[in-house]
C-alpha positions in Angstrom: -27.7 8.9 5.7 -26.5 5.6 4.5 -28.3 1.8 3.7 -30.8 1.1 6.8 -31.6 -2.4 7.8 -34.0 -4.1 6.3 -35.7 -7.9 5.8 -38.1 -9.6 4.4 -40.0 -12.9 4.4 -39.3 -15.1 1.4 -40.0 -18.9 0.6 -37.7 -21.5 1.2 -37.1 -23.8 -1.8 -36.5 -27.5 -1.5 -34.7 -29.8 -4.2 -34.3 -33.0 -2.8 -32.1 -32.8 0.6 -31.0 -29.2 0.1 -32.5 -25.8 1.0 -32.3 -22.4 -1.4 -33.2 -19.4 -0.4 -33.2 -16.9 -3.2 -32.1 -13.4 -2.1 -33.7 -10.5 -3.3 -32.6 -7.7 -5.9 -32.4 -4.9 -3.4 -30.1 -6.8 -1.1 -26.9 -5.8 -1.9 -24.6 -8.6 -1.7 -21.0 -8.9 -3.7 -19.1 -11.9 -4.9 -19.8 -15.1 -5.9 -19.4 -17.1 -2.9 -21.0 -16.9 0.7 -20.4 -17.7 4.3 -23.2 -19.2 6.1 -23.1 -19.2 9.8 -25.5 -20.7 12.4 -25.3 -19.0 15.8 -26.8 -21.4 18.9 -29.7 -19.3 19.1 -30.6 -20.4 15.6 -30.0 -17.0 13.8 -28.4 -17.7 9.9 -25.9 -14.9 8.9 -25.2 -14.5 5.5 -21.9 -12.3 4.1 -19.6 -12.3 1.8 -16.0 -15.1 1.5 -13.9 -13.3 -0.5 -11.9 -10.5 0.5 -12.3 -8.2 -2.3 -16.1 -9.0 -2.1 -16.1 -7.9 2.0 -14.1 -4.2 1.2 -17.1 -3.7 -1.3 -19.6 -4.2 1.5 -17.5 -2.3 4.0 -17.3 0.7 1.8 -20.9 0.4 1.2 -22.0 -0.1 5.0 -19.3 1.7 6.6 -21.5 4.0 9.1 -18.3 6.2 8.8 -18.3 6.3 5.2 -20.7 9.8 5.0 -18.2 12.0 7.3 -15.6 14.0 5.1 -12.1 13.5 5.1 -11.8 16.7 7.3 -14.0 15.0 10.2 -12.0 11.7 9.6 -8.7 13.1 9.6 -10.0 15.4 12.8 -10.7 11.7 14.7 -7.3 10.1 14.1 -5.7 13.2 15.2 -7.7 12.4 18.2 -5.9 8.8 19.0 -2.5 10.2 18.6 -3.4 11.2 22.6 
């Protein structure tokens, strides 16, 4: 079975006018910059901007990613019909 979901409650830092929010070790997260998006409900998404950075986090979340290449090959076999 692959990565569940997880969180956790962790402090908001203040210097000056901005906000930091330190993200945990075990939180995988790749690259070395982020986009931040703020949905109208108020919920703050966090993932990765570069390219390179979202294929790392694809191949580790892919819920796809634990089925052999027989099963896989098996599905797109399927969408040929």
């Amino acid at each position: 079975m692959g990565p569940q979901s997880k969180e956790c409650k962790i402090s908001i830092i203040r210097e000056g006018k901005r906000r930091l929010v330190a993200i945990p070790d075990d939180f995988f997260l790749e690259g070395t910059e982020i986009i931040l998006r703020q949905e109208r409900d108020g919920i703050i998404t966090v993932h990765p901007a570069e390219e390179a950075a979202r294929e790392a986090m694809w191949n580790r979340f892919n819920p796809f990613s634990e089925w052999g290449e027989e099963t896989q090959s098996s599905l797109a076999s399927l969408s040929k019909y």
